[in-house]
C-alpha positions as CSV (number, residue, x, y, z in Angstrom):
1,X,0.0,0.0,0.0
2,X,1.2,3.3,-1.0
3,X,2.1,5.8,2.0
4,X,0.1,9.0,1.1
5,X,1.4,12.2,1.2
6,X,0.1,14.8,3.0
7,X,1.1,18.7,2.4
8,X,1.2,21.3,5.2
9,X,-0.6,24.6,5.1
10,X,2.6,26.4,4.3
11,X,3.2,24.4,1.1
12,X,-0.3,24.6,0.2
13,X,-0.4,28.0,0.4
14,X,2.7,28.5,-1.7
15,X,1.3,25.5,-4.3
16,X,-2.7,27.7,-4.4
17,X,-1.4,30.4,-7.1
18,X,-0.3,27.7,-9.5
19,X,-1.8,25.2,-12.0
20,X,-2.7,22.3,-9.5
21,X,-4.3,20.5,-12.5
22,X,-1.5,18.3,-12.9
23,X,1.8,17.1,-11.2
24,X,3.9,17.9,-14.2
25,X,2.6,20.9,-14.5
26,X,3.0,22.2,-10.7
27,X,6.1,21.2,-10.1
28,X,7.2,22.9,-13.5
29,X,5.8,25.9,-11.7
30,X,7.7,25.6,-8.6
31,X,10.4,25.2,-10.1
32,X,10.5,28.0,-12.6
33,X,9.6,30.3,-9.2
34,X,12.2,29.0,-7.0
35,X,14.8,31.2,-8.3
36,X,12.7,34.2,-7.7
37,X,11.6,32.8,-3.6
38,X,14.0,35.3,-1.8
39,X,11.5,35.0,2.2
40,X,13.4,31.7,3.9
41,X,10.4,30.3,4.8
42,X,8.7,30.6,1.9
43,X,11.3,29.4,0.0
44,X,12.0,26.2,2.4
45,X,7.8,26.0,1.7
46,X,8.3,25.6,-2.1
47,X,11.4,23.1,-2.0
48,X,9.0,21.1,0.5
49,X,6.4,20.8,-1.7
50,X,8.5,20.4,-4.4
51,X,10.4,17.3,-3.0
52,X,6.8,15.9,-2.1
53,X,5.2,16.2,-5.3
54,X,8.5,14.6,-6.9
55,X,7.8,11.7,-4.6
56,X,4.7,10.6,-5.3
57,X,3.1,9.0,-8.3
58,X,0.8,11.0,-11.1
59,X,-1.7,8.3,-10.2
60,X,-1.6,9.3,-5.8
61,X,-1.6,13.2,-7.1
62,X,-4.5,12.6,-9.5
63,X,-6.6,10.3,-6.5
64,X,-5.9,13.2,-3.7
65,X,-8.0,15.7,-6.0
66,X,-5.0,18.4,-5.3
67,X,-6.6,21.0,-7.9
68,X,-5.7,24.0,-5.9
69,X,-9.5,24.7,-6.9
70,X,-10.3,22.2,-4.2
71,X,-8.0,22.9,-2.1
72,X,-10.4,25.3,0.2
73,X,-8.1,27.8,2.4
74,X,-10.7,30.4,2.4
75,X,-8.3,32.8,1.9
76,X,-10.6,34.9,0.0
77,X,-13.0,35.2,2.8
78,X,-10.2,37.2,4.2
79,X,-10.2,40.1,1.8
80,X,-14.3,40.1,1.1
């Protein structure tokens, strides 16, 4: 049985901005942005997430519904 992987707030909030539709396609994000992370823990957030994502399988990505969509942070409740 496959060990699932589970993301903390911190990486899902630096995951939320970009394509979640896809593992290939988020971690190409990431990785383009890394350069660019200058805040320590927000960079240390990104490589997190990034060494996660690399670990699992498109098949555990695709089964934990991780469309940043669904993700729910009510973040925007914050600003309304």
């Amino acid at each position: 049985m496959e060990h699932q992987i589970e993301f903390t707030q911190e990486e899902l909030t630096v995951m939320r901005p970009f394509d979640g539709s896809c593992r290939a396609t988020l971690l190409w994000e990431l990785r383009q942005v890394l350069p660019d992370v200058y805040q320590p823990d927000v960079k240390r957030a990104v490589r997190s997430a990034i060494g996660k994502l690399e670990a699992m399988t498109d098949e555990a990505f695709d089964s934990q519904g991780m469309d940043m969509d669904g993700f729910g942070y009510g973040w925007e409740e914050d600003y309304q």
